[in-house]
DRENPA-3360 file (N, C-alpha, C; in nm, 2 decimals, always signed):
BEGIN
1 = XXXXXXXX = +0.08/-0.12/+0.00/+0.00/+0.00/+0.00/+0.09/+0.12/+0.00 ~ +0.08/+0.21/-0.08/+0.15/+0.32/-0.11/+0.13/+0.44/+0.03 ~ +0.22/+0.52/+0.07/+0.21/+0.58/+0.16/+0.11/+0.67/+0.18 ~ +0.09/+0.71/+0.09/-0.03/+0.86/+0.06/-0.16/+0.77/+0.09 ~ -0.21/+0.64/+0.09/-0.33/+0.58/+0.08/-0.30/+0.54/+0.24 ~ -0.21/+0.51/+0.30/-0.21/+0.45/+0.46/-0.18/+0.61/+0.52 ~ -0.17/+0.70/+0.49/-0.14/+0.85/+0.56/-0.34/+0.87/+0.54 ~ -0.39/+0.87/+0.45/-0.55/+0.88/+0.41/-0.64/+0.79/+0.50;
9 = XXXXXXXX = -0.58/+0.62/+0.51/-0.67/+0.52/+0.60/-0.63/+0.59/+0.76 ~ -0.52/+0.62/+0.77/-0.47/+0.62/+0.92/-0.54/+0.81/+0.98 ~ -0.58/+0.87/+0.87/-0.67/+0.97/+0.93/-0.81/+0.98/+0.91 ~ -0.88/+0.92/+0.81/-1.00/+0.87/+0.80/-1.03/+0.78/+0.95 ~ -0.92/+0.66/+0.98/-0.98/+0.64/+1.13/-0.95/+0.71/+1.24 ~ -0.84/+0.80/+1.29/-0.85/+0.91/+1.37/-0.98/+0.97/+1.38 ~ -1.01/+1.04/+1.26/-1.15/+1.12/+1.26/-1.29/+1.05/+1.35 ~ -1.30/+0.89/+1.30/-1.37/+0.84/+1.29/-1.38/+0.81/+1.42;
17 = XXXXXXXX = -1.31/+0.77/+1.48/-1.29/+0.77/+1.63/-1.33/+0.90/+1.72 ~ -1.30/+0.99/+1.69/-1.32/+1.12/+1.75/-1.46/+1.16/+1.76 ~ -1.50/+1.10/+1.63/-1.67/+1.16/+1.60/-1.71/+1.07/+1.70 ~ -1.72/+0.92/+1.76/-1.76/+0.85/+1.77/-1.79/+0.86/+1.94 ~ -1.60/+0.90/+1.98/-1.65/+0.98/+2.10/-1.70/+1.11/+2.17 ~ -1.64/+1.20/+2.07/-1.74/+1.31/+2.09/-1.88/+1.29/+2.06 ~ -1.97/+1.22/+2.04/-2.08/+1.21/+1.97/-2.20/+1.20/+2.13 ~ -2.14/+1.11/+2.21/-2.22/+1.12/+2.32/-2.21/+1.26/+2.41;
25 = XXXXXXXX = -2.10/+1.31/+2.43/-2.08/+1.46/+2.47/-2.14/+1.55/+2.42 ~ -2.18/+1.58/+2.29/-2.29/+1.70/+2.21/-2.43/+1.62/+2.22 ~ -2.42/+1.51/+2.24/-2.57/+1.41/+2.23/-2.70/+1.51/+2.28 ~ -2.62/+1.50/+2.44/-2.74/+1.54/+2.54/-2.76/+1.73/+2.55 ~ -2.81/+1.76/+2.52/-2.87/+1.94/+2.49/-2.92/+2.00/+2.66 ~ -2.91/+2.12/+2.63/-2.96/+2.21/+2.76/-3.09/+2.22/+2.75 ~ -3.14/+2.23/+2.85/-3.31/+2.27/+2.85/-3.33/+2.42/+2.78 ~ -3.24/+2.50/+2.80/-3.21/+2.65/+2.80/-3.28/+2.69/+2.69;
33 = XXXXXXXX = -3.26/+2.64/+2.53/-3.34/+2.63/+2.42/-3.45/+2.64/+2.43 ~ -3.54/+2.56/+2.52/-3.65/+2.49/+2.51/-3.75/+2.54/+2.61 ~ -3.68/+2.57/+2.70/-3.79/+2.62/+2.86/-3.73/+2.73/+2.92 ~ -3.78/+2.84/+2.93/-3.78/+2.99/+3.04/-3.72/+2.97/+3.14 ~ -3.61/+2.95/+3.16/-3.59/+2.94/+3.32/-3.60/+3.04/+3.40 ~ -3.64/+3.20/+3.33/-3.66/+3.27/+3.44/-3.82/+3.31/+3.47 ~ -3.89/+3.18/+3.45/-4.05/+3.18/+3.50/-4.03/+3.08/+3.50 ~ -4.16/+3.02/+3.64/-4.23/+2.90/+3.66/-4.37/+2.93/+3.62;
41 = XXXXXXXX = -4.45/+2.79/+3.58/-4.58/+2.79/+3.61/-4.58/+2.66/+3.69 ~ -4.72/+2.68/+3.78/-4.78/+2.54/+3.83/-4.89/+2.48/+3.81 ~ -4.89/+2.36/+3.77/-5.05/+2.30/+3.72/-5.06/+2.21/+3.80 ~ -5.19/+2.16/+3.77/-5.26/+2.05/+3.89/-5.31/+2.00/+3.77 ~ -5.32/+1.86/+3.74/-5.36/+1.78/+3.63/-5.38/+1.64/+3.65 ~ -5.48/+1.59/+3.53/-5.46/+1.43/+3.59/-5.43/+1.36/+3.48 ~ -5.35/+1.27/+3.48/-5.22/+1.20/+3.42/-5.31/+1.13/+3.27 ~ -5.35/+1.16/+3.17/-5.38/+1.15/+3.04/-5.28/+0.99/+2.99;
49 = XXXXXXXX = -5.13/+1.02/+3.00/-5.06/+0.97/+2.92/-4.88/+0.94/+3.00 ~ -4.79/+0.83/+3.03/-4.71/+0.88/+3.07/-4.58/+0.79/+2.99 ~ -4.54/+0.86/+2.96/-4.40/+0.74/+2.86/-4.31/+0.74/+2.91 ~ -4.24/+0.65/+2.93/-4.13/+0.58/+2.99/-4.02/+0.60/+2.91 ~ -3.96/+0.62/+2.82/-3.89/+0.55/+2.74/-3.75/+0.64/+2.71 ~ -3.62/+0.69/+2.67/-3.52/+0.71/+2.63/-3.59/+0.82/+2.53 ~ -3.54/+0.93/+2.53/-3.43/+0.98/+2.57/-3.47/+1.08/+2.72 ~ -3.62/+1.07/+2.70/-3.65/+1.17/+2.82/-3.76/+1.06/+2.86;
57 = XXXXXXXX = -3.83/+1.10/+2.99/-3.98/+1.05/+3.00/-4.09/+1.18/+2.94 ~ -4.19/+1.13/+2.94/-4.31/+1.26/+2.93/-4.37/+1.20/+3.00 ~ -4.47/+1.31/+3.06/-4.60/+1.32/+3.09/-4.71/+1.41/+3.06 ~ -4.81/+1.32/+3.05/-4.88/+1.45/+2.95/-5.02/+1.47/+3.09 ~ -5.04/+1.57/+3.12/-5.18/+1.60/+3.18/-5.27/+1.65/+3.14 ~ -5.37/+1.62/+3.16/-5.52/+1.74/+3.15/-5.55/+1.82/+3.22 ~ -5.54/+1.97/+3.23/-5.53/+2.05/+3.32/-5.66/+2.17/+3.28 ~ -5.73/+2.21/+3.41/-5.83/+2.27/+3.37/-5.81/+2.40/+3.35;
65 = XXXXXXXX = -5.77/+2.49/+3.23/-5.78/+2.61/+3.24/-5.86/+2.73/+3.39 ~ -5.83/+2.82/+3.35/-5.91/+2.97/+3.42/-6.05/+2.98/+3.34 ~ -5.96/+2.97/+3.19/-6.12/+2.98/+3.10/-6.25/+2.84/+3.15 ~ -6.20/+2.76/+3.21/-6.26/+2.64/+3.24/-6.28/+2.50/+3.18 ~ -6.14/+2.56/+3.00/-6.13/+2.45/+2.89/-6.02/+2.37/+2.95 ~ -6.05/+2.23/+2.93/-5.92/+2.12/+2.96/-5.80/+2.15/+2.87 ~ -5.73/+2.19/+2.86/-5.56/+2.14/+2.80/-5.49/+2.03/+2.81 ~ -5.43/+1.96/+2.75/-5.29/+1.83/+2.75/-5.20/+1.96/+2.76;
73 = XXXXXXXX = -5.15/+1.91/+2.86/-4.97/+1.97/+2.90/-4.88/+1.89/+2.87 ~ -4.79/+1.90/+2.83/-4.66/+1.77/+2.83/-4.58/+1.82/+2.93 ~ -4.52/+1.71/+2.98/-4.39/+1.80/+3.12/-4.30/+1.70/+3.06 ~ -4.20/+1.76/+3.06/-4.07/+1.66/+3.04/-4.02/+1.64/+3.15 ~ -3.95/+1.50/+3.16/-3.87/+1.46/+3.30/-3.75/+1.40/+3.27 ~ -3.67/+1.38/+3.34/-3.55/+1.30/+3.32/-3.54/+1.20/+3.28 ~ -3.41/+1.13/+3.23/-3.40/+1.01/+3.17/-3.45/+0.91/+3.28 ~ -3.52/+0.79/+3.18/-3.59/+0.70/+3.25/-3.47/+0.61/+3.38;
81 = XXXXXXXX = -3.34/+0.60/+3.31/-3.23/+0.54/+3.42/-3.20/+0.59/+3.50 ~ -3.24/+0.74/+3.51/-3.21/+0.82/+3.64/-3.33/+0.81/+3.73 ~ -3.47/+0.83/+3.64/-3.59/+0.81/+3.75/-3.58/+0.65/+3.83 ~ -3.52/+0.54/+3.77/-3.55/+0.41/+3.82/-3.44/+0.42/+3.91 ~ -3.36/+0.47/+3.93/-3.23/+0.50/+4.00/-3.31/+0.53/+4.18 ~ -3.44/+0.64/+4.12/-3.46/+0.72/+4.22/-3.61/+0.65/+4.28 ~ -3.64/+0.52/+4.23/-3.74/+0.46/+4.23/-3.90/+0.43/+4.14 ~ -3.86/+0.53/+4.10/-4.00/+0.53/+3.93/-3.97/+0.41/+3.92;
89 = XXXXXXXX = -4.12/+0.39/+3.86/-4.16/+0.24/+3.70/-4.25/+0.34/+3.60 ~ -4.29/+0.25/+3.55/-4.37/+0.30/+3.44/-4.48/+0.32/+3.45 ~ -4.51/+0.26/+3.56/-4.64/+0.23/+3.66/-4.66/+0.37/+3.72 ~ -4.54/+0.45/+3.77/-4.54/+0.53/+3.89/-4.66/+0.61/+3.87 ~ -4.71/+0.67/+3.72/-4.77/+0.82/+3.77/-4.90/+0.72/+3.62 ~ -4.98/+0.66/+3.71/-5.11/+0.59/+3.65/-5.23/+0.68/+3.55 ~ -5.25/+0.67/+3.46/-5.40/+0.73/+3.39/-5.50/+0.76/+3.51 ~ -5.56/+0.86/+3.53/-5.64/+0.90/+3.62/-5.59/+0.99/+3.72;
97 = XXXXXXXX = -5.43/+0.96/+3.76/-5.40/+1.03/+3.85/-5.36/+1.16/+3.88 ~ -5.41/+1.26/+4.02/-5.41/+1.40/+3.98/-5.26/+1.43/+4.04 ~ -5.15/+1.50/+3.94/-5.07/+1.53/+4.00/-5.04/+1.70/+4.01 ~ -4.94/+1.75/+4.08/-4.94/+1.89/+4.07/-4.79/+1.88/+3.99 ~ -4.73/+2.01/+3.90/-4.60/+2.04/+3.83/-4.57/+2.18/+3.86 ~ -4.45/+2.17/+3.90/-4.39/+2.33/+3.87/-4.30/+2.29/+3.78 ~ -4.26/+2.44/+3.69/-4.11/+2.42/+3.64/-4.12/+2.53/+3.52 ~ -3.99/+2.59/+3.48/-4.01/+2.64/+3.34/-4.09/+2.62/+3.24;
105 = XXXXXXXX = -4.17/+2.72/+3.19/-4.27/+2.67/+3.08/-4.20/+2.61/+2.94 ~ -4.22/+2.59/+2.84/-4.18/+2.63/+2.73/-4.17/+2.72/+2.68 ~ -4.03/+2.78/+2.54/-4.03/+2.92/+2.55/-4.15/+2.91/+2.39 ~ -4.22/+2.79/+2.35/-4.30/+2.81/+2.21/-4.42/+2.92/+2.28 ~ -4.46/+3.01/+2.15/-4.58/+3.06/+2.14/-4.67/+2.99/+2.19 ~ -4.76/+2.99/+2.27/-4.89/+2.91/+2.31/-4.87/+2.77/+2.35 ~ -4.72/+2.76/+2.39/-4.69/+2.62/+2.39/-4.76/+2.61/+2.55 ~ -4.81/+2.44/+2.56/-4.83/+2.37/+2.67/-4.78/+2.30/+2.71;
113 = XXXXXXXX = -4.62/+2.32/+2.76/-4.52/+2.22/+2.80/-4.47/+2.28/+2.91 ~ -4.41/+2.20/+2.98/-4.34/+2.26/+3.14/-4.19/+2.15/+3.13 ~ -4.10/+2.18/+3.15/-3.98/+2.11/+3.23/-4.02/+2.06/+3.37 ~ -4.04/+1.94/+3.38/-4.11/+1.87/+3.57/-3.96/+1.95/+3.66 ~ -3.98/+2.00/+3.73/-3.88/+2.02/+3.80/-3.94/+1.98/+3.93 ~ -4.02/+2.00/+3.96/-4.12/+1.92/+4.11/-4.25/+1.87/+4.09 ~ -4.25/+1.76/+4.13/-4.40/+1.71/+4.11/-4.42/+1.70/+4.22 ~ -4.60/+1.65/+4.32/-4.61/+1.58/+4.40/-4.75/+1.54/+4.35;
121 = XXXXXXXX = -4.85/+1.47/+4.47/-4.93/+1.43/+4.44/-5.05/+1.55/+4.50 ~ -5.18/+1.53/+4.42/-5.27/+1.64/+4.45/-5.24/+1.67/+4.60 ~ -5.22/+1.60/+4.67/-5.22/+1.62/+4.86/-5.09/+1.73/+4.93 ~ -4.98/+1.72/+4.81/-4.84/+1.81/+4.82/-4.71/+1.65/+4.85 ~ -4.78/+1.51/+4.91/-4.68/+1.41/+4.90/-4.58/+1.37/+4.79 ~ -4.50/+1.35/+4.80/-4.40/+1.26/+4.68/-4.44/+1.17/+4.60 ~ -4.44/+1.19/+4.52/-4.49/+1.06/+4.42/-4.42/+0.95/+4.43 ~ -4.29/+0.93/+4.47/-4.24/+0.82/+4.54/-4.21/+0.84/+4.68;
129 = XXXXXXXX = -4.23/+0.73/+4.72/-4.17/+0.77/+4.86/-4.02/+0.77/+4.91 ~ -4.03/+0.88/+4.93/-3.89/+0.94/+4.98/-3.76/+1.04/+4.89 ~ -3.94/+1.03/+4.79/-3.90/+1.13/+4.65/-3.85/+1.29/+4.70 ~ -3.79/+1.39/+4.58/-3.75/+1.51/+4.67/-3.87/+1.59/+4.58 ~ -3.94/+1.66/+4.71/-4.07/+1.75/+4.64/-4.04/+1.89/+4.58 ~ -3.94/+1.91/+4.64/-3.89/+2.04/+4.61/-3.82/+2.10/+4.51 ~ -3.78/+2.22/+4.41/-3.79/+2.23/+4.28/-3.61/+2.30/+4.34 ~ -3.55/+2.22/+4.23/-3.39/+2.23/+4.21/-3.36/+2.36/+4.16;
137 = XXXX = -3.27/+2.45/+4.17/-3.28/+2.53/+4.09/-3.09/+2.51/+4.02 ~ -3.11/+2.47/+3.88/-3.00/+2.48/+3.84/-2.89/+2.55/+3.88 ~ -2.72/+2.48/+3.87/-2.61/+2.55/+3.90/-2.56/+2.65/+3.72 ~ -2.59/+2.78/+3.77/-2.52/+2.88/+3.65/-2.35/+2.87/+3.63;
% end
């Protein structure tokens, strides 16, 4: 193999390697795009829809407006291996159930989305036990 063609293979895999590891480091994104962090809202809703799955969880609620119309909210929550870490299943937050959310809204036009930054159950309890009810406020 001529030199100029193994100088070409031997940086073609360098690169390829680099993308491969840098690739999980740019993977995961800031909320900052996506949600206000210098407003909260809080809703009180009862659990529509709840997905478990990679890359985030959702939860979607029914929440009764002021006007007195129901809305679907979505809240986004942490990755599923971090909630099972902290006790979640899939099970945790059931169809029917009323929960309350605080957290940045979304920054869309009319959007109906929240970042979960505290949940508990309509009563103010943890949704799990020994869950933390209280809303984190990111390190700047």
């Amino acid at each position: 193999m001529p030199m100029r063609n193994r100088l070409v293979a031997a940086a073609v895999a360098i690169l390829t390697g680099v993308a491969v590891l840098a690739t999980p480091a740019i993977a995961h994104h800031s909320s900052a795009p996506f949600y206000d962090s210098s407003q909260s809202v809080e809703l009180e809703g009862t659990v529509s829809k709840f997905i478990f799955r990679n890359p985030h969880a959702f939860l979607y609620l029914n929440v009764t407006e002021a006007s007195g119309t129901t809305a679907e909210w979505q809240v986004e929550l942490g990755a599923p291996v971090s909630l099972q870490r902290t006790g979640w299943t899939p099970d945790t937050l059931p169809v029917g159930m009323v929960v309350k959310v605080t957290g940045p809204p979304a920054r869309g036009e009319g959007a109906k989305g929240v970042l979960g930054r505290r949940m508990t159950r309509a009563d103010g309890s943890p949704i799990v036990a020994g869950g933390r009810v209280e809303e984190v406020t990111p390190p700047r």
